[in-house]
Backbone bond lengths (Angstrom), bond angles and torsions (degrees), N, CA, C in turn:
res aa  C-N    CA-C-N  psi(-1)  N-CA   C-N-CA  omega(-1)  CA-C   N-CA-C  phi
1 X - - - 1.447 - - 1.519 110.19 -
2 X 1.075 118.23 170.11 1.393 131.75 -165.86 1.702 122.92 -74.29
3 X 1.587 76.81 -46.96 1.793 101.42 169.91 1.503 115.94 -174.01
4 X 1.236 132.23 -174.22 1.965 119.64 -166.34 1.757 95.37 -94.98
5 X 1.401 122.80 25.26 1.369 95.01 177.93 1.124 107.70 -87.01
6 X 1.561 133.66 171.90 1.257 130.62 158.83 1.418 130.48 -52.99
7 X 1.219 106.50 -14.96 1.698 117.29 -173.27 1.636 106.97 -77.59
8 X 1.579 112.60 -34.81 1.465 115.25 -155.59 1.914 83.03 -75.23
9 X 1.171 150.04 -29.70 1.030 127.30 -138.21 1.706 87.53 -66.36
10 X 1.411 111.34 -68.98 1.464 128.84 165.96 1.900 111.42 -28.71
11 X 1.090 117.90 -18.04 1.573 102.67 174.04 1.824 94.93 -91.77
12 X 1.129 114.78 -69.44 1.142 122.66 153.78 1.701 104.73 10.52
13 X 1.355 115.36 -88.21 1.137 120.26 177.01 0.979 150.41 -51.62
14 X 1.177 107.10 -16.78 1.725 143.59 -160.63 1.489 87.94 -103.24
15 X 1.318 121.61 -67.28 1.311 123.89 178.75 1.974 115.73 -50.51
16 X 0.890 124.24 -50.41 1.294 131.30 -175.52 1.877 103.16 -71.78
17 X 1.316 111.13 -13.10 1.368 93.94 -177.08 1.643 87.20 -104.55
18 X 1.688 142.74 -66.97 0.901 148.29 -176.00 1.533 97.31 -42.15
19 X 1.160 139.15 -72.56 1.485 135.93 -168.30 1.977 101.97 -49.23
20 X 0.740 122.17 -22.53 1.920 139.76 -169.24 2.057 85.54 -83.59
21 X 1.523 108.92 -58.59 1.510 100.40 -177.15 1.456 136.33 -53.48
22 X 1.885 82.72 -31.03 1.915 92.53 -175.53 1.875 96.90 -90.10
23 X 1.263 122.07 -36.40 1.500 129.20 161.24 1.564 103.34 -18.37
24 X 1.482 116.43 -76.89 1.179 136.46 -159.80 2.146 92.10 -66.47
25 X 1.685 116.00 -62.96 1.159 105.64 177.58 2.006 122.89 -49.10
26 X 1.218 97.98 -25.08 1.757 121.57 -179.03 2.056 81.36 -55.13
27 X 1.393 126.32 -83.12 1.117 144.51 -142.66 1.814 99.18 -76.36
28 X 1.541 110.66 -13.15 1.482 81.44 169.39 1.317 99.86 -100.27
29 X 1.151 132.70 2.33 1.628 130.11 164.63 1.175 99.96 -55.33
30 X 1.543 130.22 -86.54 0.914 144.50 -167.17 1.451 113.62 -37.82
31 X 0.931 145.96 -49.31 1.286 164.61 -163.19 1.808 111.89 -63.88
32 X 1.408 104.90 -40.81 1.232 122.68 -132.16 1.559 82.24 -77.25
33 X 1.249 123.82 160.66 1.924 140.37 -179.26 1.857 87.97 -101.39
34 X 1.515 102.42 135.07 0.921 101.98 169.37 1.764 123.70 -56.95
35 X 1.126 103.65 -9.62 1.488 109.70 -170.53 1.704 103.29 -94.39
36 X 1.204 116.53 -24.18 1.297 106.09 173.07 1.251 117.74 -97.11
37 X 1.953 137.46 -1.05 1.240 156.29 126.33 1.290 107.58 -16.95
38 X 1.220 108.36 -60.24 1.329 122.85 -162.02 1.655 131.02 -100.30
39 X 0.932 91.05 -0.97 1.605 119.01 174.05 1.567 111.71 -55.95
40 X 1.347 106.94 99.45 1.786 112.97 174.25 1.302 101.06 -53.96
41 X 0.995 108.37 -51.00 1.953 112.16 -156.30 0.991 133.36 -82.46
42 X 1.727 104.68 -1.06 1.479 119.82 166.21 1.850 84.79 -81.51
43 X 1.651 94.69 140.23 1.833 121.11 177.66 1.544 103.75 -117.18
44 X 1.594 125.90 115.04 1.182 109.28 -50.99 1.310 156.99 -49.98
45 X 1.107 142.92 115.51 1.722 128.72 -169.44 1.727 106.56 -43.11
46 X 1.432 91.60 144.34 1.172 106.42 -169.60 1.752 116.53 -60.75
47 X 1.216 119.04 -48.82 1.511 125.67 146.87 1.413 112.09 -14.16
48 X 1.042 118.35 -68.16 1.794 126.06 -157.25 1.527 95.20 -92.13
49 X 1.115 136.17 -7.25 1.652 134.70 162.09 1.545 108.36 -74.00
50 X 1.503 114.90 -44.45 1.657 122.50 174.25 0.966 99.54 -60.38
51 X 1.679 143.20 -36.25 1.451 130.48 -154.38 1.491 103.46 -84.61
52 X 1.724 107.76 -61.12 1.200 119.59 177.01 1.923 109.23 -24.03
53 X 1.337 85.76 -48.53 2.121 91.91 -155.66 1.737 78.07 -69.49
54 X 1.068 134.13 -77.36 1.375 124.35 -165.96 1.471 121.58 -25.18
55 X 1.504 101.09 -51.91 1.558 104.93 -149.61 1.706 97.42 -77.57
56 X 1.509 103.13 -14.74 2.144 103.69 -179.70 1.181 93.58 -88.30
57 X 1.687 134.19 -29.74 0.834 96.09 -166.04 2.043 120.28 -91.31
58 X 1.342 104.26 -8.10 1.202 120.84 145.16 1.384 117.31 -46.20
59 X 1.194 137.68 -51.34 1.178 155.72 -173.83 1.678 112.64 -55.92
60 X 1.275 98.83 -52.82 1.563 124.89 -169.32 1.492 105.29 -89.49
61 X 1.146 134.89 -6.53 1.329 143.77 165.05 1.551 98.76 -99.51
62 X 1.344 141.64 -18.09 1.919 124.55 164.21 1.199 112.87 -65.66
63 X 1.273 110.79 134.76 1.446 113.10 172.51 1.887 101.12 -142.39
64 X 1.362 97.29 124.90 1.388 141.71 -36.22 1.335 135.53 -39.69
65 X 0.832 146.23 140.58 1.569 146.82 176.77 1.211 122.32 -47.01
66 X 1.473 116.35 1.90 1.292 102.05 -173.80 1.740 101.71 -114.85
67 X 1.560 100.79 -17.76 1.859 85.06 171.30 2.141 110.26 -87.76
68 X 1.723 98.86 33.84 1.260 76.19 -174.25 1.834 103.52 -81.38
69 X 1.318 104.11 146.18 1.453 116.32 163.79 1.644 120.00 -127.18
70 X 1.778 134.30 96.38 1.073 114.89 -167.99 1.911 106.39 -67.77
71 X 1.598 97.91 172.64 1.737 108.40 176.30 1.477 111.93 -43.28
72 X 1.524 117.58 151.81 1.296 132.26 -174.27 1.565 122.90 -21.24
73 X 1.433 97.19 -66.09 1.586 117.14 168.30 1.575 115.15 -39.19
74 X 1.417 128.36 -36.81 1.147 113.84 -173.62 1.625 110.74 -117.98
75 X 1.475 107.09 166.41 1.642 111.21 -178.95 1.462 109.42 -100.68
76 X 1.283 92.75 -143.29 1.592 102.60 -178.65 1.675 110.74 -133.95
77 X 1.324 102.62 20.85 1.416 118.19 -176.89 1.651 109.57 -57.48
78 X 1.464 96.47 -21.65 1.965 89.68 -165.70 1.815 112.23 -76.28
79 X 1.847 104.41 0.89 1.085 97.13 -162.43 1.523 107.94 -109.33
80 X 1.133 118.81 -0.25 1.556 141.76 126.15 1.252 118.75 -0.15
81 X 1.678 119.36 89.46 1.624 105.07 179.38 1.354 110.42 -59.55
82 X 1.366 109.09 -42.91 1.766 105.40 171.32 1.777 113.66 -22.05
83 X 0.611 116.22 -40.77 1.544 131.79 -165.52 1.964 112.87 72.95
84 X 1.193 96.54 76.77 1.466 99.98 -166.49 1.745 115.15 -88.71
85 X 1.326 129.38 144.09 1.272 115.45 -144.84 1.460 78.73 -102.25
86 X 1.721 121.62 -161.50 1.216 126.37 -175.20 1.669 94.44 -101.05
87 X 1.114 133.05 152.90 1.244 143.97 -179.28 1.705 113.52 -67.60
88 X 1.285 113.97 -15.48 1.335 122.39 168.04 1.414 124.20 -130.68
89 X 1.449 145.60 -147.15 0.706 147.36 159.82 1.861 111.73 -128.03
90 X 1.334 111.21 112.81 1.299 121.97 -171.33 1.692 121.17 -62.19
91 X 1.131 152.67 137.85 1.009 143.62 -175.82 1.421 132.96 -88.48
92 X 1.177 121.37 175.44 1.806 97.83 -171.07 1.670 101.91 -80.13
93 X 1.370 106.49 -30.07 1.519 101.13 172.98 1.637 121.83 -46.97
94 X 1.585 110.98 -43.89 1.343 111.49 -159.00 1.128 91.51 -100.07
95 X 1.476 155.57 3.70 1.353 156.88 120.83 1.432 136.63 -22.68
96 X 1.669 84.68 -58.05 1.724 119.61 174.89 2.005 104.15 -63.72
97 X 1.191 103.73 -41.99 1.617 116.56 178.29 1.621 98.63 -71.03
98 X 0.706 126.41 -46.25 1.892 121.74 -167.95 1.321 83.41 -73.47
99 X 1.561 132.10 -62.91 1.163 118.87 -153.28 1.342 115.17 -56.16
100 X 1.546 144.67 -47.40 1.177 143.61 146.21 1.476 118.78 -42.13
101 X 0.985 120.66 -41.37 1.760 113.47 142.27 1.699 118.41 -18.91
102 X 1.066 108.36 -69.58 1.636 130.30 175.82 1.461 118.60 -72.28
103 X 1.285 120.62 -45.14 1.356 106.59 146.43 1.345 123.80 -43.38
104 X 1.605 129.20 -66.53 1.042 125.17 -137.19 1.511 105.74 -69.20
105 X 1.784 106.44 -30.07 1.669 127.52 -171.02 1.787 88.47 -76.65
106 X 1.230 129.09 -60.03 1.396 96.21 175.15 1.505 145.02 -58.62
107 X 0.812 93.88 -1.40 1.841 108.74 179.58 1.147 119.98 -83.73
108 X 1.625 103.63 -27.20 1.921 128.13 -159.07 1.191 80.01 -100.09
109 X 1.595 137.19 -47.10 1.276 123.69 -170.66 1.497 129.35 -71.67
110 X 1.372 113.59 -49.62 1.533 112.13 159.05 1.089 127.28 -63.90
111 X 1.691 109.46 -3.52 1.641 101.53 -167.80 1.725 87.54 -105.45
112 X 1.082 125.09 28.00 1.432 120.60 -173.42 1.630 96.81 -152.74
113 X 1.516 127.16 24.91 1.303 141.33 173.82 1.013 100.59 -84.05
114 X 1.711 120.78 135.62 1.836 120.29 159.44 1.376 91.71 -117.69
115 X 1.345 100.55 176.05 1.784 115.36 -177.17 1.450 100.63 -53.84
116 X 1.322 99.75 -43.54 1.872 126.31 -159.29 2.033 87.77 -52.71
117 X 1.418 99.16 -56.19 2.017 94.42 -148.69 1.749 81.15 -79.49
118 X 1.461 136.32 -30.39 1.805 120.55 -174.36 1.338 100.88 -66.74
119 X 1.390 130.95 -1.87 1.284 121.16 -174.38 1.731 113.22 -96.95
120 X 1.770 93.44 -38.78 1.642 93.79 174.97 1.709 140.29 -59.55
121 X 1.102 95.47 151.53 1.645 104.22 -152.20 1.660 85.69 -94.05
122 X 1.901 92.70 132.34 1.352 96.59 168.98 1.608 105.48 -136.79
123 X 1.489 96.51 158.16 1.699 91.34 -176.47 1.822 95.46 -117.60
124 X 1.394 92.40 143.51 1.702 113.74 -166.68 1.524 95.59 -147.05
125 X 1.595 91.75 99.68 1.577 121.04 172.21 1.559 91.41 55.82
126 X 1.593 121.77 -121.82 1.303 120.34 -166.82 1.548 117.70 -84.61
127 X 1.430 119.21 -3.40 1.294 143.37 174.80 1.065 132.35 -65.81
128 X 1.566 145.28 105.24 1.303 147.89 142.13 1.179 122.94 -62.05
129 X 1.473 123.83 122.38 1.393 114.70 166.97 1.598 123.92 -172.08
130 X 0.981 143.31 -169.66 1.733 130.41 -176.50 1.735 101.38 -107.35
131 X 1.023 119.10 112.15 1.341 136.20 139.45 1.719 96.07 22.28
132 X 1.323 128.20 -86.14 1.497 120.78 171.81 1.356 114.04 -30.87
133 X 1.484 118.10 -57.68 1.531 118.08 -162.92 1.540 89.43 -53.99
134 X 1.466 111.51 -60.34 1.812 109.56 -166.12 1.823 114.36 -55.44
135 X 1.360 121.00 -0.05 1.041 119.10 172.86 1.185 110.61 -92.67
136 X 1.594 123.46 -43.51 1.539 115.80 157.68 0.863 135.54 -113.50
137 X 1.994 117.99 55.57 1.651 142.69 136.74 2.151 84.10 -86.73
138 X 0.823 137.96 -48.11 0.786 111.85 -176.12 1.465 139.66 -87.56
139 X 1.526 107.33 -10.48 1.599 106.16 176.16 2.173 94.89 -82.88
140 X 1.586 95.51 -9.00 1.829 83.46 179.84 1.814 95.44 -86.35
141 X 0.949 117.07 8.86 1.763 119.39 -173.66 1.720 92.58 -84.91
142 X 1.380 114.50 -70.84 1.333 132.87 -173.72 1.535 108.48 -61.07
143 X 1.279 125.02 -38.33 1.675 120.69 159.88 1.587 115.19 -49.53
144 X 1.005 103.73 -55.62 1.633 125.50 -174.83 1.792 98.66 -37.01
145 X 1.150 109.38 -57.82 1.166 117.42 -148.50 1.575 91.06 -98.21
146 X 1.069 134.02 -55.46 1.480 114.25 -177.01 1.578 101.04 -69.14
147 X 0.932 138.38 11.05 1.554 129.49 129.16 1.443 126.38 -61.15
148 X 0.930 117.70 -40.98 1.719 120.25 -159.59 1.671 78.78 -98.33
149 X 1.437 136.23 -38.18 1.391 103.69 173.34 1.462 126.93 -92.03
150 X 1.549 125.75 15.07 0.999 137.57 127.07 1.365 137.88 -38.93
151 X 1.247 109.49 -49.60 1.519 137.31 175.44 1.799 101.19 -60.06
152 X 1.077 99.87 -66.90 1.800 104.98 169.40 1.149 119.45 -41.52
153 X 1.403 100.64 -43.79 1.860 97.09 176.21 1.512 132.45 -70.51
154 X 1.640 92.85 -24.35 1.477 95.17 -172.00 1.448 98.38 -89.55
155 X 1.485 119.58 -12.96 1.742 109.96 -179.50 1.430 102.44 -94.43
156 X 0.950 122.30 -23.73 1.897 122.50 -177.09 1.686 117.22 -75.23
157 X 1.967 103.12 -29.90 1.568 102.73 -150.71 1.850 76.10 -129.98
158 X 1.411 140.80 -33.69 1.263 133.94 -152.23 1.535 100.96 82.48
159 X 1.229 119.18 0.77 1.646 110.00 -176.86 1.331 116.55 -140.06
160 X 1.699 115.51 147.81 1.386 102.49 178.62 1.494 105.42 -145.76
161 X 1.396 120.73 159.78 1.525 110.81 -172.71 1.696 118.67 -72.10
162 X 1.560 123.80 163.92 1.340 113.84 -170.81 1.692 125.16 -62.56
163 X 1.102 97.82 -168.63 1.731 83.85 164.76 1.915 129.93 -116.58
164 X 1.406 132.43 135.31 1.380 102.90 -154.13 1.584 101.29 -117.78
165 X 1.537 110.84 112.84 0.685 127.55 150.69 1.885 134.58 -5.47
166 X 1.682 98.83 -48.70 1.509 86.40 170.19 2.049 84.73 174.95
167 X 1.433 98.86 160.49 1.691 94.63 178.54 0.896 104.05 -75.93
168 X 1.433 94.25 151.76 1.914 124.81 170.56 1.605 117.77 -68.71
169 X 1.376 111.00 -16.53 1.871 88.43 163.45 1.662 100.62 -140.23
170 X 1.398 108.96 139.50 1.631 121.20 177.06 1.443 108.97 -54.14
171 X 1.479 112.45 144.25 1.543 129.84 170.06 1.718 95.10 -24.73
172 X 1.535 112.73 -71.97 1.198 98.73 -160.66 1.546 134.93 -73.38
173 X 1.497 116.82 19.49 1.365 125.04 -157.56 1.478 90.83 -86.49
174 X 1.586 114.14 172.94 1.497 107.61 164.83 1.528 116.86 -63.97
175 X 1.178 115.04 157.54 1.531 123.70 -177.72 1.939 103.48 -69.82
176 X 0.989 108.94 -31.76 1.536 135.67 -167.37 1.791 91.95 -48.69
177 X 1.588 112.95 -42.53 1.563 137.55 -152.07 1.733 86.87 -61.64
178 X 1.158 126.79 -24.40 1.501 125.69 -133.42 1.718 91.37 -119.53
């Protein structure tokens, strides 16, 4: 645990199930055939499904939402009612980099949670809700999707990666562990 308060048990937890979601999103990166990466004709392409889940879940870790800015490489195009795609197609490398991006900010974030900030009420677009809830609307964002790109894998390749139970190092370990 993080520390003996009562609060860490619940970060603790939060962390081991959310860190288990991006785990599982980590492994359909990895996994993926360059040919099914790259696949125009998958709607959405599988590429731009990894980005999407990254870039909210980057998104969903700013507080407030309005100084969010993701890393260099990416814009702010996804927030575009248009629904505007990225002007290229991103690679698993520069994917794989955001995604530890998003790890690393979730780890810093629950591991820097008090009862006080899981309680505060934040509004996200048409949404009311406490800071906790928005941590798990969003680790169910990042589940969601390393499902459906699971699903791709097992119909594209016959294979798909396992399922993880929970992350391999606690909120409070060094970040370094990861």
């Amino acid at each position: 645990m993080s520390d003996d308060s009562p609060f860490s048990f619940y970060q603790d937890a939060l962390w081991q199930q959310f860190g288990a979601s991006i785990d599982m999103l980590e492994q359909a990166v990895l996994a993926c055939p360059e040919a099914v990466w790259s696949d125009r004709s998958l709607k959405p392409e599988y590429w731009y499904t990894v980005y999407h889940t990254l870039f909210w879940l980057d998104s969903y870790l700013s507080f407030p939402d309005e100084n969010f800015v993701p890393p260099a490489s990416f814009n702010l195009d996804e927030l575009d009612p248009a629904g505007l795609l990225p002007t290229c197609v991103y690679t698993k490398d520069e994917l794989h980099r955001y995604l530890e991006h998003g790890r690393r900010k979730c780890r810093e974030t629950i591991a820097a949670m008090t009862e006080e900030k899981a309680r505060e009420r934040l509004r996200r677009r048409s949404d009311e809700l406490s800071r906790f809830e928005l941590m798990l609307y969003s680790m169910r964002h990042v589940q969601h999707h390393a499902g459906q790109l699971f699903m791709l894998l097992r119909q594209s390749t016959d294979s798909a990666p396992k399922w993880v139970s929970k992350a391999g190092v606690g909120v409070g370990g060094s970040l370094s562990q990861r």
